[in-house]
C-alpha positions as a printed Julia matrix, in Angstrom:
388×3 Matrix{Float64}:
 25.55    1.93  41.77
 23.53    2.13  45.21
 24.15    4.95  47.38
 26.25    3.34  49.87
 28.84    2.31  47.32
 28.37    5.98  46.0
 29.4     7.61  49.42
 32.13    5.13  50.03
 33.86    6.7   47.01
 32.86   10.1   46.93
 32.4    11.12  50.45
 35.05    8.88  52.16
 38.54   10.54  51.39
 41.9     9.57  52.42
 43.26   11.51  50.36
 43.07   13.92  46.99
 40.25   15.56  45.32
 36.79   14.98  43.68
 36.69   16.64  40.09
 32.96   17.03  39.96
 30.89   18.15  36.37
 29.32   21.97  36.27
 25.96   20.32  35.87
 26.18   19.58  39.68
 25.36   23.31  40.47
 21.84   23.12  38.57
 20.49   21.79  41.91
 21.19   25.16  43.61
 22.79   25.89  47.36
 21.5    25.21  50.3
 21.86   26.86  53.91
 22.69   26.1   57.14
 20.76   24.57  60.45
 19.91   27.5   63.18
 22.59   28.33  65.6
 22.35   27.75  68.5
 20.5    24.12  68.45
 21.63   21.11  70.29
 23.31   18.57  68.85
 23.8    14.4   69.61
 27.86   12.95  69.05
 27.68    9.23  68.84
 30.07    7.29  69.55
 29.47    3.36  68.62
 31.94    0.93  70.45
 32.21   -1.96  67.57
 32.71   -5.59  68.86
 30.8    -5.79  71.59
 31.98   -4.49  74.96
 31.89   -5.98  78.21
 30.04   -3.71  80.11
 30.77   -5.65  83.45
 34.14   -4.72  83.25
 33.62   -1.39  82.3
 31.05   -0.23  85.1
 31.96   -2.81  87.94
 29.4    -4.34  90.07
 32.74   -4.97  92.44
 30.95   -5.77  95.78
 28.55   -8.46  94.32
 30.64  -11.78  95.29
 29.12  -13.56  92.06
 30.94  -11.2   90.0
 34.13  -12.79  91.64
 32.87  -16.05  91.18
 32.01  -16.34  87.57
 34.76  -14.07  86.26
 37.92  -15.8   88.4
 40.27  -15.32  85.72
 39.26  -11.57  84.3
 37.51  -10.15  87.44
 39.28   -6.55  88.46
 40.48   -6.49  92.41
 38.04   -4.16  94.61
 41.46   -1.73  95.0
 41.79   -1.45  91.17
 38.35   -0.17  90.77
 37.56    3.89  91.43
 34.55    6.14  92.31
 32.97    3.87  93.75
 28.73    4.49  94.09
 26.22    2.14  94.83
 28.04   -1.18  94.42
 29.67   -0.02  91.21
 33.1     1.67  89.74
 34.91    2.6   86.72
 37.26    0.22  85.3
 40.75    1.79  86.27
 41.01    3.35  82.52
 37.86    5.32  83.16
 39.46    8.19  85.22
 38.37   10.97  83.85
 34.66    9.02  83.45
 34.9     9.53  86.67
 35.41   13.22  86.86
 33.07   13.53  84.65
 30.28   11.81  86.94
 31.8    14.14  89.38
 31.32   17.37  87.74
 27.76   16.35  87.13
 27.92   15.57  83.31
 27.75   11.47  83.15
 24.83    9.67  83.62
 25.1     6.04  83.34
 22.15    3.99  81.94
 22.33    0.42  83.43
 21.35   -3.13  81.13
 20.75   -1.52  78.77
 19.37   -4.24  75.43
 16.14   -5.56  73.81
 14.01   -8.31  73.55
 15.4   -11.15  71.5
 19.02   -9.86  71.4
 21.0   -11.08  68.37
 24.6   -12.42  69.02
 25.67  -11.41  65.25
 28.17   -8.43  65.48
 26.57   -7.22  62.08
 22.76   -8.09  62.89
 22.68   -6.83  66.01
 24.67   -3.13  65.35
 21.85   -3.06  62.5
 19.03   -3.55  64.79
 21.17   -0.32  66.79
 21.26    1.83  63.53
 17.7     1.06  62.82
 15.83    0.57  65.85
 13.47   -1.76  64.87
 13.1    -4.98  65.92
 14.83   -8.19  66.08
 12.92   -9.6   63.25
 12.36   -6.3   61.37
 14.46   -4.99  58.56
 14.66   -1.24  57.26
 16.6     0.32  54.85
 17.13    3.83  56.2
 18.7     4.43  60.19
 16.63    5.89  62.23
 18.81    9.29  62.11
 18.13    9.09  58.36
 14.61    8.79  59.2
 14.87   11.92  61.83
 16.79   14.15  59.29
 14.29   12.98  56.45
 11.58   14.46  58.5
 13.28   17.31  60.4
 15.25   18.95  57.44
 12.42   21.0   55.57
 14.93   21.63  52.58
 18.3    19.23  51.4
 20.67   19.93  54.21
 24.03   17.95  53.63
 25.51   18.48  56.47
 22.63   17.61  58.84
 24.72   14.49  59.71
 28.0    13.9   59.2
 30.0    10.86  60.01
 33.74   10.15  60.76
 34.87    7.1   59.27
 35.77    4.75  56.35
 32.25    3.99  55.0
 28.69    4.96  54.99
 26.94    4.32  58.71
 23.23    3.01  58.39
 22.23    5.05  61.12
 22.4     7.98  59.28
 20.76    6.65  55.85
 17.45    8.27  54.81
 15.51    9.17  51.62
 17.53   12.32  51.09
 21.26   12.75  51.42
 21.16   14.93  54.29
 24.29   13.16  56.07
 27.86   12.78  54.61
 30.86   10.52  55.38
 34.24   12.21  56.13
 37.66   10.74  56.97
 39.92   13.8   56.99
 38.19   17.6   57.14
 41.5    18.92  56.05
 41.36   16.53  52.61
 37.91   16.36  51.91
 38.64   19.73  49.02
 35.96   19.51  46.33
 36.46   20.74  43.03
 34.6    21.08  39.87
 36.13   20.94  36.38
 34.55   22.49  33.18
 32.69   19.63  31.66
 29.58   21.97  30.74
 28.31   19.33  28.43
 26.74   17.1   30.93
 23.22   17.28  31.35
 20.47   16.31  33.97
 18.46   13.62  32.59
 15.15   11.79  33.04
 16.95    8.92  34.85
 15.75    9.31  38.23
 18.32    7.15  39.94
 20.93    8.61  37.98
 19.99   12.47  39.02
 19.88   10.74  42.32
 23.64   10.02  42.02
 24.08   13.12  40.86
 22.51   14.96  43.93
 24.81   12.88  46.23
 27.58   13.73  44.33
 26.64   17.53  44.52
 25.32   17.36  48.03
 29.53   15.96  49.17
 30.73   19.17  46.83
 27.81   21.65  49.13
 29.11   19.81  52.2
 33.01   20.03  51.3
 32.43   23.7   51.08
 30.57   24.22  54.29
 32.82   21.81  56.37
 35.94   24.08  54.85
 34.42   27.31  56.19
 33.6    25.71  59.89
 36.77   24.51  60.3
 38.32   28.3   59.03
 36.61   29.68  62.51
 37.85   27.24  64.69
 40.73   25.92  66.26
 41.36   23.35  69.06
 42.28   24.56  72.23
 42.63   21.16  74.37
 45.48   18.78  73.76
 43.94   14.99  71.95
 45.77   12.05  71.81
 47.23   10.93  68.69
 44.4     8.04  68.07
 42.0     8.06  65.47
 39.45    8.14  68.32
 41.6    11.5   69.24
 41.51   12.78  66.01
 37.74   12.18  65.45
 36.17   14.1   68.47
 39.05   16.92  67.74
 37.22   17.54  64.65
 34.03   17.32  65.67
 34.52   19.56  68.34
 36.18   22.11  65.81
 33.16   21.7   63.69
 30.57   22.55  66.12
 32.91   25.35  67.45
 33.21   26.7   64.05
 29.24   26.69  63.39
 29.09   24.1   61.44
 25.13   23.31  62.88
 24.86   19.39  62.45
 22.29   18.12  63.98
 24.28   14.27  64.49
 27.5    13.87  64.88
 28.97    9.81  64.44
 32.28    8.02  64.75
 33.49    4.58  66.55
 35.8     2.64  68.12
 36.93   -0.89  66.84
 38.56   -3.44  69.18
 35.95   -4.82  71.66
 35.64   -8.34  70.41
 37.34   -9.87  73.47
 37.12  -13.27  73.6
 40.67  -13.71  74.81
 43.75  -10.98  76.26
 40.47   -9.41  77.14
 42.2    -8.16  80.5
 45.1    -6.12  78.23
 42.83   -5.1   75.68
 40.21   -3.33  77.22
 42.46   -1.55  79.2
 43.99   -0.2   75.79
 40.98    0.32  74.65
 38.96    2.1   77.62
 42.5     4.19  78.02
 42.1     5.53  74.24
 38.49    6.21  74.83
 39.03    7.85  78.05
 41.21   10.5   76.86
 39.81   10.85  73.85
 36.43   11.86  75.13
 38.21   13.76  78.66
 39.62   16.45  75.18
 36.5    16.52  73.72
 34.31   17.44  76.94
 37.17   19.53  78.14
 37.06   21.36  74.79
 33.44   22.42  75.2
 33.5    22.89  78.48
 35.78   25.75  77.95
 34.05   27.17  75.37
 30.69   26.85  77.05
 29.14   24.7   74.55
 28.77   21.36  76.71
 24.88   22.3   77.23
 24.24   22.33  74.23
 26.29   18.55  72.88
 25.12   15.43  74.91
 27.62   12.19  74.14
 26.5     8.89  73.42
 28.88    6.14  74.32
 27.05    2.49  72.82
 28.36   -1.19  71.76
 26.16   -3.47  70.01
 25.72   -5.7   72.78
 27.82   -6.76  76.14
 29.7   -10.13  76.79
 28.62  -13.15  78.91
 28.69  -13.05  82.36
 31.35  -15.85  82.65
 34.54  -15.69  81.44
 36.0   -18.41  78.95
 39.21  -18.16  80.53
 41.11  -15.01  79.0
 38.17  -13.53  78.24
 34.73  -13.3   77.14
 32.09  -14.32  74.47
 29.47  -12.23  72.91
 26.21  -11.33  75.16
 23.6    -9.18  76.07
 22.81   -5.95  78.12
 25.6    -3.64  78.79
 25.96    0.11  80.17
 25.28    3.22  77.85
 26.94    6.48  79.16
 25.33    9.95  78.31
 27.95   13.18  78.53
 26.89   16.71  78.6
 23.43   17.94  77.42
 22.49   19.11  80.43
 21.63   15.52  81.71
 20.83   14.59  85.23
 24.05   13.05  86.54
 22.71    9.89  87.82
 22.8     6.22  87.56
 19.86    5.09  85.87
 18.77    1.55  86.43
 19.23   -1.7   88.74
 22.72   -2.47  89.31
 23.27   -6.18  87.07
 21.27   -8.86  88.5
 24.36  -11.8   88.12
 22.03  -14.65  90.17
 18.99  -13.92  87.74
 20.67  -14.61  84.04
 18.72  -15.64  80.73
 21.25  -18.6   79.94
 24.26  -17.29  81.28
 23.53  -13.98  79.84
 22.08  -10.42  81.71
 18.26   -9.85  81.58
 17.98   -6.15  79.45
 16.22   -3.76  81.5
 16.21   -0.58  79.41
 15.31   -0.6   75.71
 17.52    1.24  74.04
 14.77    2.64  72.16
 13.71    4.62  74.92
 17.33    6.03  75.29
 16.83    7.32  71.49
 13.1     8.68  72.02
 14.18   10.75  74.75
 17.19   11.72  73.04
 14.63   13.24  69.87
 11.91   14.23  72.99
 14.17   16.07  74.87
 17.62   17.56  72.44
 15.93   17.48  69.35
 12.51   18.31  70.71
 11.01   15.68  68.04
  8.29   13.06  68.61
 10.33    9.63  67.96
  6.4     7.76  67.02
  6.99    9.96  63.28
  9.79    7.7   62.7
  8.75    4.23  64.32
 10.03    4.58  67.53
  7.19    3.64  69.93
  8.84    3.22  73.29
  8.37    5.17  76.04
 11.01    7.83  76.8
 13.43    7.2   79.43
 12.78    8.76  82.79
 15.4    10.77  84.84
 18.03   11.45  81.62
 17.24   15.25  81.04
């Protein structure tokens, strides 16, 4: 059994308990990460979304033009800056930006973007290549190097099933899909020994680490409580723990969850504005949340999707693309629009031209949170200038 499938059942609960054997405890307990650190929340936007929508280059006529039949009217549009708005959904983006705690990172890709939903949210998880494959996420990677000793909590993840992102060596990351279910117990099987299998003590180490992580996700949770109304969305739901986890000192370095829906290629129009809505208020709780309890500094936001949609619409909506917007909340970022507003009269076959690497989003993410060089795991990219 590889790890992922391992995870999937053991650290992935929708409901009941894990009996686990006694033998589990040989491997010893572990502690925490320092107080007091800064932490990344990622928030992945599956299916691709259209960025041109979503931060509006409203006063370029071409946008008009090519988009006749999904284009948003100049009065829908709000907080306006530099040729650009929000999407109408965004309204509390926009407060945000306001408050000084959004920066907005403009075509945002890389070279020889892949059209496969799957393909190209690996080369995301990774960050390698186009044409190179890894195993391990480049999180994995980070937590492989930055935890000195097993630390199981180091990542954890809110959803259904493993995310690559967060894969490494060791299992320093676990998958959750409700905190208040995820109860570990052991039963009394004392007859079960380690053995000189090393992929089967491996199992066994992931299936301790979930029982170590169970435990410490349990007491976080026991010394905090939400303060800010959520929606009712599992978007909602999501952040709300997360923000009860790193109220309650839970110490993760990386946080992770997503948002399915943004494969538009028709009703685009209606479903984006669902969509942006639930992700709006979902991530308006979360900021509000640590805002009030003066934690914001120290938690920057990542809002990605895979890739953007075509410049042109199909007629109800819009097929898979390129470049697209990634917003950065909290952290003590600069509050600024980073990059050229979208360059519609200059395309690369109907597609936008990438002008930031999102590899030199993630360096500067490690240079300047995590205070980690991103070369020790692959990343050679320049940081990004004018984020922190």
């Amino acid at each position: 059994m590889n790890r992922r499938n391992f995870l999937t059942l053991t650290g992935t609960f929708t409901g009941g308990t894990l009996l686990l054997p006694n033998f589990l405890h040989a491997f010893g307990s572990q502690t925490n990460l320092v107080i007091g650190e800064q932490c990344l929340v990622f928030i992945q936007l599956n299916g691709g979304n259209d960025g041109l929508n979503t931060f509006i280059p409203y006063e370029n006529p071409l946008y008009y033009d090519l988009r006749s039949k999904i284009a948003l009217d100049k009065n829908e549009v709000i907080s306006s800056n530099k040729g650009m708005a929000f999407h109408p959904a965004l309204k509390d983006f926009a407060t945000m930006q306001q408050n000084g705690d959004l920066t907005i990172i403009q075509n945002v890709g890389y070279p020889e973007p892949n059209r496969s939903h799957f393909r190209s949210q690996e080369i995301w998880q990774t960050a390698t290549a186009s044409n190179a494959y890894l195993n391990n996420g480049w999180l994995g990677r980070y937590l492989d190097l930055q935890c000195t000793e097993h630390q199981p909590t180091a990542g954890v993840n809110f959803d259904n099933i493993d995310n690559l992102s967060l894969k490494g060596n060791e299992p320093n990351s676990i998958t959750v899909k409700d905190p208040n279910r995820f109860k570990i117990k052991n039963n009394s099987d004392d007859t079960v020994k380690l053995s000189d299998n090393p992929q089967l003590d491996f199992v066994r180490k992931v299936a301790y680490s979930v029982a170590e992580g169970s435990d410490d996700i349990q007491k976080a949770l026991a010394k905090s409580t939400s303060e800010t109304s959520y929606p009712k969305t599992g978007l909602g739901k999501n952040l709300e723990w997360i923000a009860r986890l790193i109220k309650g000192n839970l110490n993760s370095k990386v946080y992770y969850t997503s948002q399915n829906g943004y494969d538009t290629h028709d009703n685009q129009i209606k479903i984006q504005q669902r969509n942006l809505t639930e992700l709006n208020d979902a991530i308006f709780s979360f900021y509000s949340e640590l805002k009030k309890a003066q934690l914001l500094q120290n938690v920057t936001l990542v809002v990605f999707s895979e890739f953007g949609r075509r410049v042109k619409d199909n007629g109800s909506g819009t097929d898979h693309g390129t470049a697209a917007p990634m917003f950065i909340i909290g952290g003590g970022n600069k509050e600024s629009i980073i990059g050229n507003n979208p360059n519609l009269a200059d395309l690369d076959n109907g597609d936008l031209k990438y002008e930031v690497d999102f590899r030199s989003v993630y360096a500067s993410l490690l240079q300047h949170k995590m205070n980690f060089d991103a070369t020790k795991i692959g990343i050679t990219n320049t940081t990004l200038n004018g984020l922190f």
